[in-house]
C-alpha positions as CSV (number, residue, x, y, z in Angstrom):
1,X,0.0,0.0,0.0
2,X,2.5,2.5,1.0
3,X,4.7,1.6,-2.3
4,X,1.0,2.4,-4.3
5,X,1.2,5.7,-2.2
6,X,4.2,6.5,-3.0
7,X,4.2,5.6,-7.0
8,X,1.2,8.1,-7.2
9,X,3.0,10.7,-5.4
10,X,5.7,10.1,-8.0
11,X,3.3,10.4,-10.7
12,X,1.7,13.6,-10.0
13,X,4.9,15.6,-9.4
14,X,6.3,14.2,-12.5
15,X,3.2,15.8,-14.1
16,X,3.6,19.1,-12.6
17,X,7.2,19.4,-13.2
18,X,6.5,18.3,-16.9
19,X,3.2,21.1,-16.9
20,X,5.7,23.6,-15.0
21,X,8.4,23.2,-17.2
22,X,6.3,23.1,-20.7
23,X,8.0,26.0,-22.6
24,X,11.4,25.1,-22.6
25,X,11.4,21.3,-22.4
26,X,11.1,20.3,-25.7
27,X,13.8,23.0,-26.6
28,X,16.2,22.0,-23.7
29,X,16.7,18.9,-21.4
30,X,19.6,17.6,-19.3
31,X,22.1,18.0,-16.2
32,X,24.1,21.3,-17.7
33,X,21.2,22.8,-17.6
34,X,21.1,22.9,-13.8
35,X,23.3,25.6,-13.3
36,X,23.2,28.7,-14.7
37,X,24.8,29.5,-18.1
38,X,28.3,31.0,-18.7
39,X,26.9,33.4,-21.1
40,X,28.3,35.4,-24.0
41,X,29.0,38.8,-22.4
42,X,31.5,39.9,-19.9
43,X,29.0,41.0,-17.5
44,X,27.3,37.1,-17.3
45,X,30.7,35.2,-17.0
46,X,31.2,37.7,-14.1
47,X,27.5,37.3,-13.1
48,X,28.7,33.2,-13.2
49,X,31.8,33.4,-11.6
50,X,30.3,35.4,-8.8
51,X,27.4,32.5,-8.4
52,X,30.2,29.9,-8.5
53,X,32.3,31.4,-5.7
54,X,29.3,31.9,-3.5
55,X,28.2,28.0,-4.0
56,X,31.6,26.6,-3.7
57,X,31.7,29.2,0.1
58,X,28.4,27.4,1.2
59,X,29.8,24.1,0.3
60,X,33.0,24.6,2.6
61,X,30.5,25.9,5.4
62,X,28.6,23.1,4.8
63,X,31.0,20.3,5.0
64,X,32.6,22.0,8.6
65,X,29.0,22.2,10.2
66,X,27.8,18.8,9.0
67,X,31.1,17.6,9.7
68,X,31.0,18.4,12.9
69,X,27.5,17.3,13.5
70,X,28.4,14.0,11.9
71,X,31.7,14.0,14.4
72,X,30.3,15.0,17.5
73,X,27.1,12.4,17.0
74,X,29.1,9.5,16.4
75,X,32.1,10.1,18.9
76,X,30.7,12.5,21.5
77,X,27.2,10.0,22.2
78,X,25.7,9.0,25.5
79,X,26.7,5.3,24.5
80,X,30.2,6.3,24.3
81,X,30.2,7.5,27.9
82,X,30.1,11.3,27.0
83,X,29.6,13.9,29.2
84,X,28.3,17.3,27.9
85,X,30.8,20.2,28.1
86,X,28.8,23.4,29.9
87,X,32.0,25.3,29.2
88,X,30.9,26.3,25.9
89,X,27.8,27.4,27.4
90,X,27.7,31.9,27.9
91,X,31.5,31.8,27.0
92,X,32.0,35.4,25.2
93,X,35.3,34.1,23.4
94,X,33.6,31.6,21.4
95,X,30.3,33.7,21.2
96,X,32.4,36.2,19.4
97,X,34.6,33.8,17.2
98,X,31.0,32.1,16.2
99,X,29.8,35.6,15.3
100,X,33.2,37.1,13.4
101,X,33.6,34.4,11.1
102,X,30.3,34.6,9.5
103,X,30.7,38.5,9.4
104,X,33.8,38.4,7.4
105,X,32.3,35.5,5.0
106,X,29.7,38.0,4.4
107,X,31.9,40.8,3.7
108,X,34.0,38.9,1.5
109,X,30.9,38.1,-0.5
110,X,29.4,41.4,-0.6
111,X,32.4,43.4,-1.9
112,X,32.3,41.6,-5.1
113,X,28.4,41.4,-5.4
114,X,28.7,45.5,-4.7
115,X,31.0,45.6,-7.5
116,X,29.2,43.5,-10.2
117,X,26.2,45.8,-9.2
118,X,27.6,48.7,-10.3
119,X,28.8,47.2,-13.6
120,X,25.5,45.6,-14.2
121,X,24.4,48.8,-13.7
122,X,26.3,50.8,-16.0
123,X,24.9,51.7,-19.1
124,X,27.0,54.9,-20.0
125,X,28.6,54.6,-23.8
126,X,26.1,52.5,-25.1
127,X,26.7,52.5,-29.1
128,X,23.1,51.1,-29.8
129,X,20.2,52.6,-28.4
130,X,17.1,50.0,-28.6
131,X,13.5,50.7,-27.0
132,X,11.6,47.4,-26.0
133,X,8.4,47.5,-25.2
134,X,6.4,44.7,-23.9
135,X,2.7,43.6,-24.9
136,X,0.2,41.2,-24.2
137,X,1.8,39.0,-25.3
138,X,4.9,39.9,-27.7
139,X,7.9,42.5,-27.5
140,X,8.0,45.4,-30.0
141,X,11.6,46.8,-30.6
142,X,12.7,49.8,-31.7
143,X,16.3,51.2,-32.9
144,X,16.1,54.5,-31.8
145,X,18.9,56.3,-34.0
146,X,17.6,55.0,-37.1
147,X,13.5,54.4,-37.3
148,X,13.7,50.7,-37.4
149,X,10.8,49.5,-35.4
150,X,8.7,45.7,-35.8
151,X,6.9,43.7,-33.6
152,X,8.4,40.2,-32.4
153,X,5.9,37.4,-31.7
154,X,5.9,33.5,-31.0
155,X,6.4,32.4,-34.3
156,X,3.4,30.5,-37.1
157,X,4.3,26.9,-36.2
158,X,5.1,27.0,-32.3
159,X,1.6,28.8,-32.1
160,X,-0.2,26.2,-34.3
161,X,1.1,23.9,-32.4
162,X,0.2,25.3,-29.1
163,X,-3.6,25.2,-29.8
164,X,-6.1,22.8,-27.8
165,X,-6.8,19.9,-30.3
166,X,-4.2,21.1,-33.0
167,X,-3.1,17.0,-33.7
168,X,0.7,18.8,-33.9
169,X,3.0,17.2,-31.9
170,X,5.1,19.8,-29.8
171,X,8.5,17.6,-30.0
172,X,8.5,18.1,-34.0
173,X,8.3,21.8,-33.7
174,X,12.0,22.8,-33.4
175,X,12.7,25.4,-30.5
176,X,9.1,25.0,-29.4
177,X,7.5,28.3,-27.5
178,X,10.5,29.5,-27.5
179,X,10.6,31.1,-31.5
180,X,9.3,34.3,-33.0
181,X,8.7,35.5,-35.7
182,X,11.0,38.6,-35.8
183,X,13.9,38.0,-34.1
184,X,15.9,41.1,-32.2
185,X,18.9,41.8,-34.4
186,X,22.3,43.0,-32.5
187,X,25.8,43.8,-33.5
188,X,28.1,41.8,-31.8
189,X,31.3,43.5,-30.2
190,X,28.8,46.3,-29.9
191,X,27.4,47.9,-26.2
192,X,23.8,48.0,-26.3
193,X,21.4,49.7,-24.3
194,X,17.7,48.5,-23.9
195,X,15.0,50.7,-22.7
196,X,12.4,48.7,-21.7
197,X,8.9,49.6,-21.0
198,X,5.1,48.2,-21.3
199,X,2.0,49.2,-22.5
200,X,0.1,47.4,-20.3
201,X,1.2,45.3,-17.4
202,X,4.3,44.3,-15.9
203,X,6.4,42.4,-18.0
204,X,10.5,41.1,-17.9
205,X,12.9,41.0,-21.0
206,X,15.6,38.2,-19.8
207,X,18.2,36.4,-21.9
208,X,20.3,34.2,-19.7
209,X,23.6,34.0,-21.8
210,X,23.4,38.2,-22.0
211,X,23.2,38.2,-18.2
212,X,20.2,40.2,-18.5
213,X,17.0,40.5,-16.8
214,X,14.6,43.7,-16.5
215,X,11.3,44.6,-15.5
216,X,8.6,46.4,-18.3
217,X,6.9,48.6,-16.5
218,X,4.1,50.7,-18.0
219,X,4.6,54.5,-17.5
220,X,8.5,53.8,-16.4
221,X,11.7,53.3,-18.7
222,X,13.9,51.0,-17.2
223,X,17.9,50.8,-18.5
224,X,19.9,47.8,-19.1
225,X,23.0,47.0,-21.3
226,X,25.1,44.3,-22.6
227,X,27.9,44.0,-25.2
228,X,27.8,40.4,-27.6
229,X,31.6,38.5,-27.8
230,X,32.6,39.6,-30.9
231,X,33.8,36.1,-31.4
232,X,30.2,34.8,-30.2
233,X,27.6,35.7,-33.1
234,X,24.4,33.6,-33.0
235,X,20.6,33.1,-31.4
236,X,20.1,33.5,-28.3
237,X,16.9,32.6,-26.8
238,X,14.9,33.8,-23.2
239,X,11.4,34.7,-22.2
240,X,9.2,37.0,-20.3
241,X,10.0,36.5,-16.5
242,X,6.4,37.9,-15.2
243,X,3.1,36.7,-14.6
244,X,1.6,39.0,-17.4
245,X,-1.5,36.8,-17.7
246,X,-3.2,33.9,-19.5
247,X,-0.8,33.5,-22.6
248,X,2.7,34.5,-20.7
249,X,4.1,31.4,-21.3
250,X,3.9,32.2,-25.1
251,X,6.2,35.6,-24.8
252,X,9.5,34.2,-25.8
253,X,12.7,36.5,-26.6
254,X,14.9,35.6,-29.6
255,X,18.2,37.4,-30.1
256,X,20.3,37.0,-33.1
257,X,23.5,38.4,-32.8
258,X,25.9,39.2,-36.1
259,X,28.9,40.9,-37.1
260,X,29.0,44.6,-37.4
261,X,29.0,44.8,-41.2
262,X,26.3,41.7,-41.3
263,X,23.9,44.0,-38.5
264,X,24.6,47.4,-41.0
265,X,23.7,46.0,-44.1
266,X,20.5,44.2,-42.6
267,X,19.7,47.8,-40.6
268,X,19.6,49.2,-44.1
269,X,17.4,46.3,-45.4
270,X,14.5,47.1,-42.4
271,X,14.8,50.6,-43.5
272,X,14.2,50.1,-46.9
273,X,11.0,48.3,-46.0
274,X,7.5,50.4,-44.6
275,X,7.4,50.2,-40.8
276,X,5.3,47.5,-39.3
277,X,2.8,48.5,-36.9
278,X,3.0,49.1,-33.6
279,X,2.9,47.7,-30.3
280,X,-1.3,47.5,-29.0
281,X,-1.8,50.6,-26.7
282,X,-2.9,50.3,-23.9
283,X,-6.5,49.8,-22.7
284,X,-8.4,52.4,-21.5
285,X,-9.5,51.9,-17.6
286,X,-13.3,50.9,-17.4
287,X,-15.5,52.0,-15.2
C-alpha cells in the first residue's frame, strides 16, 4: 500500500514538473542545464563566476558544520560515555569567534556582489540605443537612431502547435515556445542599451547568456546594457520573467546576434521596407 502511495505521489509531481516546465522542455533537457549559463558577455561570466564562488563558500560551510555534527554524534554520544561540556555554554570568546567568522564570509561576498552591481548597472557609452516594449503577449523593438521599429511574436508553427486539439506534436516543432517571428537583431562587439517599458502590465525581458533580466513597467523606462563576444555571433533565446497573464508562457525572446558589417547591411534592409505596426496601446480603464 505504501509503495502504491508513494508511486502516485511520484506520478503527480512528475506531471507538474512536466506542466511547470512546458515552454522550454522540448527546446532543452539535461544536467548542464542545472546551473546557470556562462553566457556570452562579460558581464554574465562575471554574473557566473560570482554565483560559482558563492556556492563553492556554502559548500565549505557546509561540510565543517555537517562535519562536525556527523563528528560529535558519532564520537561524543551518551553510549560512548560522553559527558556534555557546559564550558561552551555563555563563554564570550567563542560567542564572538561564532559571530566574526560569518561576518567576514559575508563581507567577503558582498564586496564583489557591490561591484558587479555597479557594472551591471552601468549603461554609459552605449553604441546602440534599442526601445523594448512589452505587450500582451509579444515585444515590439525599436532602434532608436535609425527608425527601425517591428513587432516580435511567438512564431506561425510553435503557435499552431500550441492550440487545444491542433493534432501537432510539440517535439517536432524545433525550438518550441521559444521562437518568434522577428527576431531582435544586435551587432556583436557592440554595447547595447535597452529601454524597456510596457504598455500594459508588468512584463521582464531576460536572456540568460546576455546576463540580462529587467522589468517592463508601464509608464517607467527601465535601463539595461550588454555587449555580444565579438567572437560569439548567434541566437540567443529567453522569455518573459512575469506573470503577465493567461498567454505569458507564449512571450519568448529571440536574439540573433551578427557581425557589425552583417547587422549594417540588414539595418539598411529594415529601413528600406515600410514600418510595421505598432505595439497595442494600452486599454483604457473601465468604469
Amino acid at each position: 500500500m505504501q509503495r502504491a502511495r508513494l508511486g502516485i505521489l511520484g506520478g503527480t509531481l512528475a506531471l507538474l514538473a512536466t506542466a511547470a516546465g512546458a515552454p522550454a522542455a522540448s527546446a532543452q533537457s539535461g544536467w548542464g542545464l542545472i546551473n546557470m549559463p556562462v553566457g556570452v558577455t562579460d558581464v554574465s561570466r562575471k554574473i557566473y563566476g560570482l554565483h560559482m564562488m558563492a556556492f563553492w563558500v556554502c559548500v565549505g560551510i557546509a561540510i565543517v558544520v555537517f562535519g562536525v555534527m556527523i563528528w560529535s554524534l558519532i564520537f561524543h554520544r551518551r553510549a560512548r560515555g560522553a559527558v556534555a561540556d557546559v564550558t561552551l555554554v555563555h563563554n564570550t570568546k567563542v560567542e564572538i569567534i561564532w559571530t566574526a567568522i560569518p561576518v567576514l564570509i559575508l563581507i567577503s561576498m558582498a564586496v564583489p556582489a557591490a561591484n558587479l552591481l555597479v557594472k551591471i548597472n552601468d549603461n554609459s557609452h552605449a553604441q546602440l540605443d534599442i526601445r523594448v516594449t512589452g505587450f500582451q503577449w509579444g515585444w515590439q523593438y525599436q532602434y532608436v537612431q535609425s527608425g527601425v521599429s517591428f513587432v516580435s511574436k511567438l512564431a506561425y508553427d510553435t503557435d499552431a502547435a500550441r492550440q487545444l486539439d491542433s493534432g501537432i506534436d510539440p517535439d517536432s516543432v524545433k525550438n518550441y515556445l521559444l521562437d518568434v517571428d522577428h527576431p531582435l537583431v544586435v551587432p556583436t562587439g557592440t554595447k547595447i542599451r535597452l529601454l524597456v517599458t510596457s504598455v500594459d502590465v508588468i512584463h521582464s525581458w531576460w536572456v540568460p547568456d546576455f546576463g540580462v533580466k529587467k522589468d517592463a513597467l508601464p509608464g517607467f523606462i527601465n535601463e539595461a546594457s550588454f555587449t555580444v563576444d565579438a567572437d560569439k555571433p548567434g541566437v540567443y533565446r529567453g522569455q518573459c520573467t512575469e506573470l503577465c497573464g493567461r498567454d505569458h508562457a507564449y512571450m519568448p525572446v529571440v536574439v540573433r546576434a551578427v557581425s557589425p558589417a552583417d547587422f549594417a547591411a540588414w539595418l539598411k534592409q529594415q529601413q528600406a521596407q515600410p514600418p510595421q505596426a505598432a505595439a497595442p496601446a494600452a486599454a483604457a480603464p473601465s468604469g
